[in-house]
N, C-alpha and C positions, 0 to 999 in steps of 0.2 A: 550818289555820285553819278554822273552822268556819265554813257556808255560813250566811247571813242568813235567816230566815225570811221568806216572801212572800206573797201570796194573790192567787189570781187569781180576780178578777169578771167573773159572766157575760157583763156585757154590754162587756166588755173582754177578749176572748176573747186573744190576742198579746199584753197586757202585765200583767207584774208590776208590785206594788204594794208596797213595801216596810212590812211590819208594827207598826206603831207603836201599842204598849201605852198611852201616852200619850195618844197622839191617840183613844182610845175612854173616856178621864178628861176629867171637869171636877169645877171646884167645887162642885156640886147631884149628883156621884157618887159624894161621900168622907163617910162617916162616921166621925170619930174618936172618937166616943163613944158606941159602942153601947151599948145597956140591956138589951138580951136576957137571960135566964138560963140558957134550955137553947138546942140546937138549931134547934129548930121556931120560935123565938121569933127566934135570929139570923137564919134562913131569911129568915122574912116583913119582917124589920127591912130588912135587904138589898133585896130585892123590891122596898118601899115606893120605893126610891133609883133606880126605872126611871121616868124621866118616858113613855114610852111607853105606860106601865101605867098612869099615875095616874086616867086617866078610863076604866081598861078592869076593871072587878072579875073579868069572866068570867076572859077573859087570863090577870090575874094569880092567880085562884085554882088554873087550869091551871097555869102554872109552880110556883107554890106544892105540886102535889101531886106535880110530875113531879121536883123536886127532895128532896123528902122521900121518895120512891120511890129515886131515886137514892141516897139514904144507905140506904135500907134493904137494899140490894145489896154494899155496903161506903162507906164512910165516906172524905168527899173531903178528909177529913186527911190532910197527905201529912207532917205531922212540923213539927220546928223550931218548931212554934206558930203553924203555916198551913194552912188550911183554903181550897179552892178548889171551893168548889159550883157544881157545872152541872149540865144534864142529862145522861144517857147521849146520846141523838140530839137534833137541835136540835128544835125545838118549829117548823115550817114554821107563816107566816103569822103568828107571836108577834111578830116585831121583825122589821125590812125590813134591819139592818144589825148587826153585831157590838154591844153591851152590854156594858161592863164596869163594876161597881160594887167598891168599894175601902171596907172597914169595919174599924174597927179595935176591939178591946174593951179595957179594962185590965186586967181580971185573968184574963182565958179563959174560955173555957167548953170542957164537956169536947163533943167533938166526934167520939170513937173515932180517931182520930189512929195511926197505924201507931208512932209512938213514947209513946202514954201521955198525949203536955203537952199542955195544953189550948189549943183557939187562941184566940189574939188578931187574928191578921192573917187579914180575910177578902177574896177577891177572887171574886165572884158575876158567873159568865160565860154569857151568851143569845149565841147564835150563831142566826141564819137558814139557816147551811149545814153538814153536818158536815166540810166541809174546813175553813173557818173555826175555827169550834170548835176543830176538832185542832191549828191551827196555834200559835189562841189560847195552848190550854193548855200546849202545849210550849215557848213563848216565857213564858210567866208563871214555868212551874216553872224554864229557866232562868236568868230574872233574880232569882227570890227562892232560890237556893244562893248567895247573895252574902247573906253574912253582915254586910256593912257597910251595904247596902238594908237586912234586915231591922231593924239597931237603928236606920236612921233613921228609920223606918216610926214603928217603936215611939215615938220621942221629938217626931214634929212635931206642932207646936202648933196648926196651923191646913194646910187643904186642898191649899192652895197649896204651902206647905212640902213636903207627900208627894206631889204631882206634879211640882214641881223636882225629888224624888229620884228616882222615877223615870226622868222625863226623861234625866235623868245615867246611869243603872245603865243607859238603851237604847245610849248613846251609847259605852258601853266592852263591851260585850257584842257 
C-alpha cells in the first residue's frame, strides 16, 4: 500500500499534516476557460488566479519570470495533455502557504509536452518551501495518472464540479 503523502510545518515541528490537493482549490482558483494561445500567455493567465498576487505587480512579475525560466530548462509538460508549471525552487517570501491554481483550455496549447499533445489541463503550483513543493508535485502527478480524473477535468461545467472530482480522486488515492 503506498504511504499518504504529508508535510510538516515549521511551526508544527512533531506533527503531520495530511496533504490535501483540494483543500489548496477554491472557486476564484479554477479556470475552465482559458484564452491563452501560447505558453507565456497560459503562464500569466494562471498567475492572474493567485489572489495573493493580485495587489502585488512586483511579485507577480517575479513568478512570471521564474516560471518562464523554468520551461526554458525543460517543459513542465509531463504528457496525457497536462502541464504542471512551478518553479524550479520555491520563490521564499512570494506566498506564506502552498498555491495551487487549476486551468483548463479546450483545445491545448502546445507546451513541449514529453509526449507531443498539447495541454489542456493546467495545475500552477507556488510553494513557500521546497518540501512542500515536492510533495505538492508528487501527489498532483499521482492523482492526474488516473485517467478517469483526467476526462472528468476535461468535461466539468463549472469550478465546483472539478473540485468534487478532485476531492473524490484524493479520497481513493
Amino acid at each position: 500500500m503506498l504511504q499518504k503523502p504529508y508535510i510538516r510545518l515549521p511551526h508544527m515541528e512533531n506533527q503531520e499534516i495530511r496533504l490535501v490537493l483540494s483543500g489548496l482549490l477554491n472557486d476564484q482558483s479554477i479556470e475552465l476557460n482559458m484564452k491563452a494561445n501560447h505558453r507565456d500567455e497560459a503562464l500569466a493567465e494562471l498567475a492572474n488566479k493567485i489572489p495573493a498576487l493580485v495587489d502585488q505587480p512586483e511579485a507577480r512579475k517575479t513568478l512570471l519570470k521564474a516560471l518562464q525560466e523554468r520551461e526554458q530548462l525543460c517543459s513542465t509538460g509531463i504528457g496525457d495533455g497536462i502541464a504542471l508549471p512551478h518553479c524550479r525552487n520555491a520563490l521564499v517570501g512570494l506566498v506564506n502557504q502552498p498555491v495551487l491554481v487549476f486551468g483548463r483550455h479546450q483545445t491545448g496549447i502546445a507546451f513541449g509536452s514529453v509526449d507531443g499533445s498539447p495541454a489542456r489541463l493546467f495545475f500552477l503550483l507556488v510553494a513557500p518551501t521546497v518540501n512542500q513543493h515536492l510533495q505538492i508535485l508528487a501527489r498532483l502527478s499521482r492523482l492526474l495518472r488516473n485517467p478517469k480524473l483526467r476526462k472528468g477535468l476535461l468535461m466539468a461545467d463549472r469550478p465546483e464540479k472539478a473540485l468534487r472530482l478532485i476531492e473524490e480522486a484524493e479520497k481513493t488515492a
